[in-house]
C-alpha positions in Angstrom: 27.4 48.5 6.4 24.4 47.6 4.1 25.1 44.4 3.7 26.1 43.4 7.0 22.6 45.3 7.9 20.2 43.5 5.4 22.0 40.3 6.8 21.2 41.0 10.1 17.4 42.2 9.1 17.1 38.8 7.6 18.0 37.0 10.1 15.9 38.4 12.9 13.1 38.3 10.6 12.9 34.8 10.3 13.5 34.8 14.3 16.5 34.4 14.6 18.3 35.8 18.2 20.1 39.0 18.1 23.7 37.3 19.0 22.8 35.2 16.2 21.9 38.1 13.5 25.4 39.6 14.8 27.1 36.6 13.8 25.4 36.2 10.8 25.9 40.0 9.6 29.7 39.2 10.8 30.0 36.2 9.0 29.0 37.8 5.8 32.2 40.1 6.2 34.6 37.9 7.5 36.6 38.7 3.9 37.3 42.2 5.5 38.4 41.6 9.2 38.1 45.7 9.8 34.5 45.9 7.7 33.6 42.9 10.2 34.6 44.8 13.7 33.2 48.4 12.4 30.1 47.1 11.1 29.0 44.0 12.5 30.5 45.2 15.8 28.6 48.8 15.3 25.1 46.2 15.3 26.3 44.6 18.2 26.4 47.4 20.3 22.7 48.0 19.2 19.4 46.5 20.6 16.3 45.4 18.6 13.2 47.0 18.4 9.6 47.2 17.2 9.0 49.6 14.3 6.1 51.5 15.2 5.7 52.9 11.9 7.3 52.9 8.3 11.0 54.5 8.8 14.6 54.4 6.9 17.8 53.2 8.5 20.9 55.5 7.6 24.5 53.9 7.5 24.3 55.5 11.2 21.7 53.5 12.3 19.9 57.0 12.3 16.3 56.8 11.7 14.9 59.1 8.7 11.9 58.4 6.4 11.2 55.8 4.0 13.2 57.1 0.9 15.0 59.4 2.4 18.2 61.1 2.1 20.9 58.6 3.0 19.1 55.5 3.7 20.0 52.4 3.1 17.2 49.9 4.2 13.4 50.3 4.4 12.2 48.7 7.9 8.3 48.1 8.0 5.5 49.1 11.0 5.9 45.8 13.6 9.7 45.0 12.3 12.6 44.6 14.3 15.4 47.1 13.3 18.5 47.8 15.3 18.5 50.9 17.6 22.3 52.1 19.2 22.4 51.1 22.4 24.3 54.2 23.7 23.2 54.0 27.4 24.3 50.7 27.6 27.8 51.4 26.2 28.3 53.7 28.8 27.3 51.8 31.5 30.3 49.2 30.1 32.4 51.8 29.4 32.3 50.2 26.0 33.8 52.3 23.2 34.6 50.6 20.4 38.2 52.1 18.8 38.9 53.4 15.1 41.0 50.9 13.1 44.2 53.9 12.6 43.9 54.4 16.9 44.6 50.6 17.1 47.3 50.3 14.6 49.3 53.1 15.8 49.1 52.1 19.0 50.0 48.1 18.3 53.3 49.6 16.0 54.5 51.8 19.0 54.0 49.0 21.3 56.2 47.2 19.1 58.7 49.5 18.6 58.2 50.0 22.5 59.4 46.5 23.7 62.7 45.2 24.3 61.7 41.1 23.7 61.1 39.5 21.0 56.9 39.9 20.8 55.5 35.9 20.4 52.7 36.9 22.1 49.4 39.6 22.7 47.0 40.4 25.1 43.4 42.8 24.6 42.2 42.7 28.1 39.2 44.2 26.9 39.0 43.2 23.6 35.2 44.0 22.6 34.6 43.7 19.2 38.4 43.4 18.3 40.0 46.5 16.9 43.6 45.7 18.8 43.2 41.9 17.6 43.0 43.2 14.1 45.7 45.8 14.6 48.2 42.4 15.9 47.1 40.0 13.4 48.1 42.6 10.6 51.4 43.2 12.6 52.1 39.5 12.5 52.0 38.9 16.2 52.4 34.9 16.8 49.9 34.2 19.5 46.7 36.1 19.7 44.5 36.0 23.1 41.3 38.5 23.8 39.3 38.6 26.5 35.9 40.4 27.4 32.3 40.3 29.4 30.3 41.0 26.3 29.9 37.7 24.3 27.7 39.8 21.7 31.2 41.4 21.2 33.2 38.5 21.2 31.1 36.9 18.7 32.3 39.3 16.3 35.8 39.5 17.2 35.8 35.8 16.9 34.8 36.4 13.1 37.5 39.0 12.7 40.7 37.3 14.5 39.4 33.6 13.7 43.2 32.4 14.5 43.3 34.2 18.2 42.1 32.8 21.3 38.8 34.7 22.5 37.4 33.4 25.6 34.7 35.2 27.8 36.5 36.2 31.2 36.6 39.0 33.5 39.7 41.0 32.6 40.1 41.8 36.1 41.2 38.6 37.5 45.0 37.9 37.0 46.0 35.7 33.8 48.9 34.3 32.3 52.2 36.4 31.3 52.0 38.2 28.0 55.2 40.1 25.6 52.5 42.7 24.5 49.3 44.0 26.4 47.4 47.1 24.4 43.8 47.9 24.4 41.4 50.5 25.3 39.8 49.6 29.0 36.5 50.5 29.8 36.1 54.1 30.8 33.5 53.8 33.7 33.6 56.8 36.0 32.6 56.1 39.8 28.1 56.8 39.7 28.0 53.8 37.1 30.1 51.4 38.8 29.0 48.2 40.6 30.0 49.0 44.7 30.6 45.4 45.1 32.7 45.7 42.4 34.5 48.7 43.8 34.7 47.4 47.0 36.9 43.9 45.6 39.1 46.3 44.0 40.3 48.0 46.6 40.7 44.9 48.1 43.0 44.0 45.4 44.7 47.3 44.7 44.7 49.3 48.5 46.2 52.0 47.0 43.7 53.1 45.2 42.2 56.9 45.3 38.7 58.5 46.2 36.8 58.3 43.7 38.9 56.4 40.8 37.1 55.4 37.0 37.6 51.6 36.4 39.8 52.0 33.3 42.5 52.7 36.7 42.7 49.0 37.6 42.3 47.4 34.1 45.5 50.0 33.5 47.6 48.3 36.4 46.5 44.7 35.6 47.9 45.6 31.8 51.2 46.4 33.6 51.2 43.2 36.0 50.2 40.9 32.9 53.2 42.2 30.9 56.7 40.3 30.8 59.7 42.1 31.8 61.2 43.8 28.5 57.5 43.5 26.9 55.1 46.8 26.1 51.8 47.7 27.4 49.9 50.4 24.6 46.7 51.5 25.9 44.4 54.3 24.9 43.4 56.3 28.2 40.8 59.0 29.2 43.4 62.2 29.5 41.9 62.9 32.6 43.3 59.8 34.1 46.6 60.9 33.5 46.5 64.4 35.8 43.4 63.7 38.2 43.7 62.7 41.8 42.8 59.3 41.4 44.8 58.6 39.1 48.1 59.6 40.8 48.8 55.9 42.9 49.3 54.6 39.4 51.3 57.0 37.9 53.8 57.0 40.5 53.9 53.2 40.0 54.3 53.3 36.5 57.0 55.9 36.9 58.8 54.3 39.3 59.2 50.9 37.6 58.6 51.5 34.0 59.9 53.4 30.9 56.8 55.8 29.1 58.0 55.5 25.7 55.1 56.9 24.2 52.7 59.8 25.7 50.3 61.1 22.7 47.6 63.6 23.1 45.3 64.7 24.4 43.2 63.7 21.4 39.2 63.2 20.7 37.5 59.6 21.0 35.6 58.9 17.7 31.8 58.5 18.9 33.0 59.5 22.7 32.5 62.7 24.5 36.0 62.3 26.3 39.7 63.4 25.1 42.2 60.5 25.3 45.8 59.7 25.4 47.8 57.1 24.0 50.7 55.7 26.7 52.9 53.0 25.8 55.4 51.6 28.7 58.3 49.2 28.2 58.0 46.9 31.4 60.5 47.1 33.9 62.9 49.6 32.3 62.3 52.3 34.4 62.7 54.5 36.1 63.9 56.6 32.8 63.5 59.8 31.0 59.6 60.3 30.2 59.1 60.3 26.3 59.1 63.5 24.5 59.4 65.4 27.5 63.4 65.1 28.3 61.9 65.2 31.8 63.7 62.6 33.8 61.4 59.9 35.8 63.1 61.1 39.1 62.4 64.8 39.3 59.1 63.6 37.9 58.6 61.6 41.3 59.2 65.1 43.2 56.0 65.9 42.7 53.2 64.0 44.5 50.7 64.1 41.3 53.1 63.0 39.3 51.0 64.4 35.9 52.0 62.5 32.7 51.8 65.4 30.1 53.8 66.1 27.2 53.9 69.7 28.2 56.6 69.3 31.0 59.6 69.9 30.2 63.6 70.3 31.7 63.3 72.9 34.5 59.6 73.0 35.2 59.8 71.6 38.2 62.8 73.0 39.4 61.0 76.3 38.5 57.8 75.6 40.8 60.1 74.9 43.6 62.0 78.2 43.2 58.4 79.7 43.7 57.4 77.0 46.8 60.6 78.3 49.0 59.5 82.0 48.7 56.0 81.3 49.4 52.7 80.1 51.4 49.8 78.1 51.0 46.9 80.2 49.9 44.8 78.0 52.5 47.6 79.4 55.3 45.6 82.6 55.0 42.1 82.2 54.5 39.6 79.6 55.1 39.4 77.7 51.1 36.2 75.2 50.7 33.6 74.2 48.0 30.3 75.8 48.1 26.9 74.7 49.1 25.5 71.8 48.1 22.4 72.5 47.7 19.7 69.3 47.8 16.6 68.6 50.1 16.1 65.8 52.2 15.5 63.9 49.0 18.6 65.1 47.0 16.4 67.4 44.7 17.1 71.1 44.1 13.8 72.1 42.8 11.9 72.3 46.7 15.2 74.3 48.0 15.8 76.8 45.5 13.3 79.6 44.2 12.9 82.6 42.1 11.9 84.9 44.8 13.2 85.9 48.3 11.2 84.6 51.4 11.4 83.4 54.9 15.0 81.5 55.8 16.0 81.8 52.4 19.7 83.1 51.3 21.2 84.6 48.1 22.1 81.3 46.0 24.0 80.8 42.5 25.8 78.0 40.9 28.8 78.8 38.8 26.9 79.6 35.6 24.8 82.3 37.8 27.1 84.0 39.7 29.4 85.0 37.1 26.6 86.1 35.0 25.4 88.4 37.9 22.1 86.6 38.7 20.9 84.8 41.1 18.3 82.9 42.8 17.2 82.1 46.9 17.8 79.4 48.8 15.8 77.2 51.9 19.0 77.5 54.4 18.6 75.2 56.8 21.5 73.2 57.7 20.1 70.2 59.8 18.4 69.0 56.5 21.2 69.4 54.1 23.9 67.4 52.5 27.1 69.7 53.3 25.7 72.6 54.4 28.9 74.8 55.3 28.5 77.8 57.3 27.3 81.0 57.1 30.5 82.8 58.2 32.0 81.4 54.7 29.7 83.4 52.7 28.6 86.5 54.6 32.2 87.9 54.1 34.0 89.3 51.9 35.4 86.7 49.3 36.8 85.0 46.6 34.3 82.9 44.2 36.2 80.5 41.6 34.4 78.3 38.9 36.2 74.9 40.1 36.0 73.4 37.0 38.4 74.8 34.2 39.6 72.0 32.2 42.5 74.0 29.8 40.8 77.3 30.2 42.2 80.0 32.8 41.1 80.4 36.1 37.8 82.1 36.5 37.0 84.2 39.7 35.9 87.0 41.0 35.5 89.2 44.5 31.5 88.8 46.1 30.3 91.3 48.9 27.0 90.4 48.7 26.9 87.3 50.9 26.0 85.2 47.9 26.1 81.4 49.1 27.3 80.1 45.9 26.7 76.1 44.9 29.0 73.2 44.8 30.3 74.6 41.2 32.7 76.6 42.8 35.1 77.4 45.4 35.8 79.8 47.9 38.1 82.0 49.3 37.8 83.4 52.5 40.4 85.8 53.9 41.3 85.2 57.6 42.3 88.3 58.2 43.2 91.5 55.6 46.7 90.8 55.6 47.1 90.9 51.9 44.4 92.7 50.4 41.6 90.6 48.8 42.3 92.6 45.1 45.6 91.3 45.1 44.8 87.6 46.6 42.5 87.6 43.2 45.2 88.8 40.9 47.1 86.0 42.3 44.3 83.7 41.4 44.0 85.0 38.6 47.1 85.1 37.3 48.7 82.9 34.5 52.0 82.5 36.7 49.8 81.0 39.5 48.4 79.0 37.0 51.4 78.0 35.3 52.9 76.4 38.9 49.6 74.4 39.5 49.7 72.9 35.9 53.3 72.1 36.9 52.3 70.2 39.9 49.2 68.8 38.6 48.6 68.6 34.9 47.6 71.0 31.7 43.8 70.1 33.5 42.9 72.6 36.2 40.1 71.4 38.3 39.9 74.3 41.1 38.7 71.4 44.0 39.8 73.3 47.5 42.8 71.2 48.0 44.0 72.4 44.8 42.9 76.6 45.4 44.5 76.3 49.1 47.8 75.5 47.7 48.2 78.9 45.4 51.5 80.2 46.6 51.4 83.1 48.1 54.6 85.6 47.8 56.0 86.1 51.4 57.1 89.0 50.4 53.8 90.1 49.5 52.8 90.4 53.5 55.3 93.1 54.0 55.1 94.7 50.6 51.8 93.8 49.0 52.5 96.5 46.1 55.7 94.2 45.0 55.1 92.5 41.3 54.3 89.0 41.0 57.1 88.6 38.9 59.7 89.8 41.9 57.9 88.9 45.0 58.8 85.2 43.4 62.0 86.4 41.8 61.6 84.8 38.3 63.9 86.5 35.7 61.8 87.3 32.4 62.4 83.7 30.8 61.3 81.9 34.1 58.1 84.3 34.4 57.3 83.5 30.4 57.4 79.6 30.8 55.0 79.9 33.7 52.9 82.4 31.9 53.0 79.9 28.5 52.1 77.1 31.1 49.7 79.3 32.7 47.3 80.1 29.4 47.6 76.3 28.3 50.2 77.0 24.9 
């Protein structure tokens, strides 16, 4: 990294552009094709700026003093130095992968397809990790393409013998034996509406509010030959959550999943991925690892891709379905309060102390803490007001967002108007009482059929809380065990409750 940062110091210093100090600082690794993506591509996902003072550069790009600990250039008051851009990579979902993540993933694509691979495809190819990874694999015909030409400079250094062109990924290309790569992850609040709005165009079937590594995912799939492999690195998330559910079913339907890895950290990213490799047009067939067959996969309509499932899961969950009713068949289930002013800010509608028109009001964090705080109530000015009559009543308060934790709830009497954060339960009538609705909730065998149905994730959204089966045998007998109100035997009731607490 020193070098490839003194190079590019030198170069803006006699005023030169950044693209051209990235090339430069890339040139002057092009001996070591990874050295050249991790370093040269580390600067071009950095801006320049002014020095406002004497500082030291760290290997990290992490400013420290002048002679301090760890640095490795001296930058002056009123020189340029290079600053990580980190806002921008997020708004381009721009992520740069480690050089083992790419090379595992380009061998188990390989091992993956059933054609003879001439040919390679990065979508997204940034600063060229997975061009890298094919070159060293020996992979004939090499093709990248990306938006960022300040990363395609330095790929172009790297992979000098691929073909690196700058083109929107999105837009359909020619037929490729291999397509791997790690799409941008760009959740919904950072993407371009016009953007979204030609994507659904394209793909109808896409779901509520989907993150845009969704459609790079299904173009991989559609740019892949017959017989071929598509390796990509995925958020985990986009494996169980709603949105992502269209494209599993498609990818199940019509393709083999050789390969399901993780979940597993991001190196520099907030976000636990997955690896998925999936020979084209050999499916429908048994998902990898899982001994799970494709078609009792397709039973259920998330159709999670985890490697937890395995042979009898599913035929488990329905054993409990046919004895049972939807939670939401017995009490009124909805999110809480969203609590914003005209404006969308919290700080003119919430308050320390109790006063005129104002309600009992905590978020997640509060409530089950036992605090609270008061709320301006007043409907005709709020986004998603609810009702009164869901929180005056005795009811059920769940924290909606549990990731791999269990389910956290509890019983409120207060007429607490909890936030958005959570999710609530309100009994229609008291014909199971609400202590034993909440050991339901509560319980790692409910837990264990919704992680079934939907993924190792649990994200308590109402849809998800109103389909809790309830025992029918409960209604008559609300004494009756879990356990035999469903009629699990003891190895049935341990696999849900090993579901259940996420082992």
């Amino acid at each position: 990294m020193k070098r490839a940062l003194t190079v590019w110091l030198d170069c803006i210093a006699r005023g030169d552009s950044h693209l051209e100090a990235v090339r430069s600082a890339a040139e002057s690794q092009a001996s070591s094709p990874w050295e050249v993506v991790q370093n040269a591509g580390f600067l071009a996902r950095c801006r320049p700026e002014v020095a406002e003072r004497d500082i030291g550069l760290t290997r990290a790009l992490k400013v420290r003093k002048p002679g301090g600990s760890g640095v490795i250039a001296h930058i002056e008051a009123g020189q340029q130095y290079p600053v990580p851009d980190h806002g921008g990579r997020r708004a381009r979902g721009a992520f740069d992968t480690s050089a083992a993540m790419a090379r595992e993933t380009v061998a188990a694509s390989l091992r993956a397809s059933r054609i003879p691979v001439n040919s390679g495809l990065d979508p997204a190819c940034g600063t060229g990790a997975f061009l890298v990874a094919m070159q060293e694999a020996g992979v004939p015909d090499i093709r990248g393409t990306d938006l960022d030409e300040l990363a395609l400079t330095v790929a172009r250094v790297a992979v000098p013998g691929a073909t690196i062109e700058r083109r929107d990924a999105l837009q359909p290309g020619d037929f490729m034996d291999l397509v791997v790569g790690n799409p941008p992850f760009v959740p919904p609040e950072r993407q371009n509406k016009a953007l979204r709005t030609r994507l659904r165009t394209r793909f109808p079937w896409l779901r509520g509010r989907f993150d845009l590594v969704i459609p790079f995912a299904a173009i991989a799939t559609e740019t892949c030959r017959p017989g071929g492999a598509v390796g990509l690195i995925l958020p985990a998330a986009s494996m169980v959550q709603n949105y992502g559910a269209p494209l599993r079913r498609r990818w199940v339907e019509r393709h083999r999943v050789a390969v399901l890895d993780g979940p597993m950290p991001f190196p520099g990213a907030a976000v636990d991925v997955v690896r998925v490799v999936l020979c084209a047009d050999d499916g429908p067939a048994e998902i990898a690892d899982t001994k799970v067959h494709a078609s009792a996969l397709l039973a259920l309509d998330h159709v999670p891709l985890v490697r937890t499932m395995a042979p009898g899961d599913i035929g488990l969950v329905d054993k409990v379905r046919e004895v049972s009713v939807p939670l939401n068949s017995l009490a009124r289930v909805d999110t809480g309060v969203v609590a914003h002013g005209v404006h969308g800010s919290k700080d003119r509608v919430i308050h320390a102390e109790e006063g005129p028109g104002r309600v009992p009001y905590a978020d997640a964090r509060e409530f089950f803490a036992g605090t609270h705080r008061w709320l301006d109530y007043n409907p005709a000015r709020m986004h998603r007001a609810k009702t009164p009559e869901l929180f005056n009543g005795p009811k059920i308060v769940l924290q909606r967002l549990r990731g791999s934790g269990p389910v956290r709830a509890a019983i409120d009497e207060q007429g607490i108007f909890v936030g958005h954060t959570c999710t609530v339960v309100a009994p229609n009538s008291d014909a199971v009482p609400l202590t034993r609705l909440l050991d339901l909730v509560r319980s790692p065998l409910s837990s264990g059929v919704l992680r079934v149905e939907k993924g190792s994730r649990l994200d308590l959204y109402p849809r998800d809380v109103g389909s809790f089966p309830v025992p029918k045998a409960w209604l008559s007998d609300p004494d009756m065990p879990l356990e035999e109100a469903w009629g699990l035997d003891a190895r049935q009731a341990s696999r849900l409750t090993q579901l259940g607490v996420g082992t």
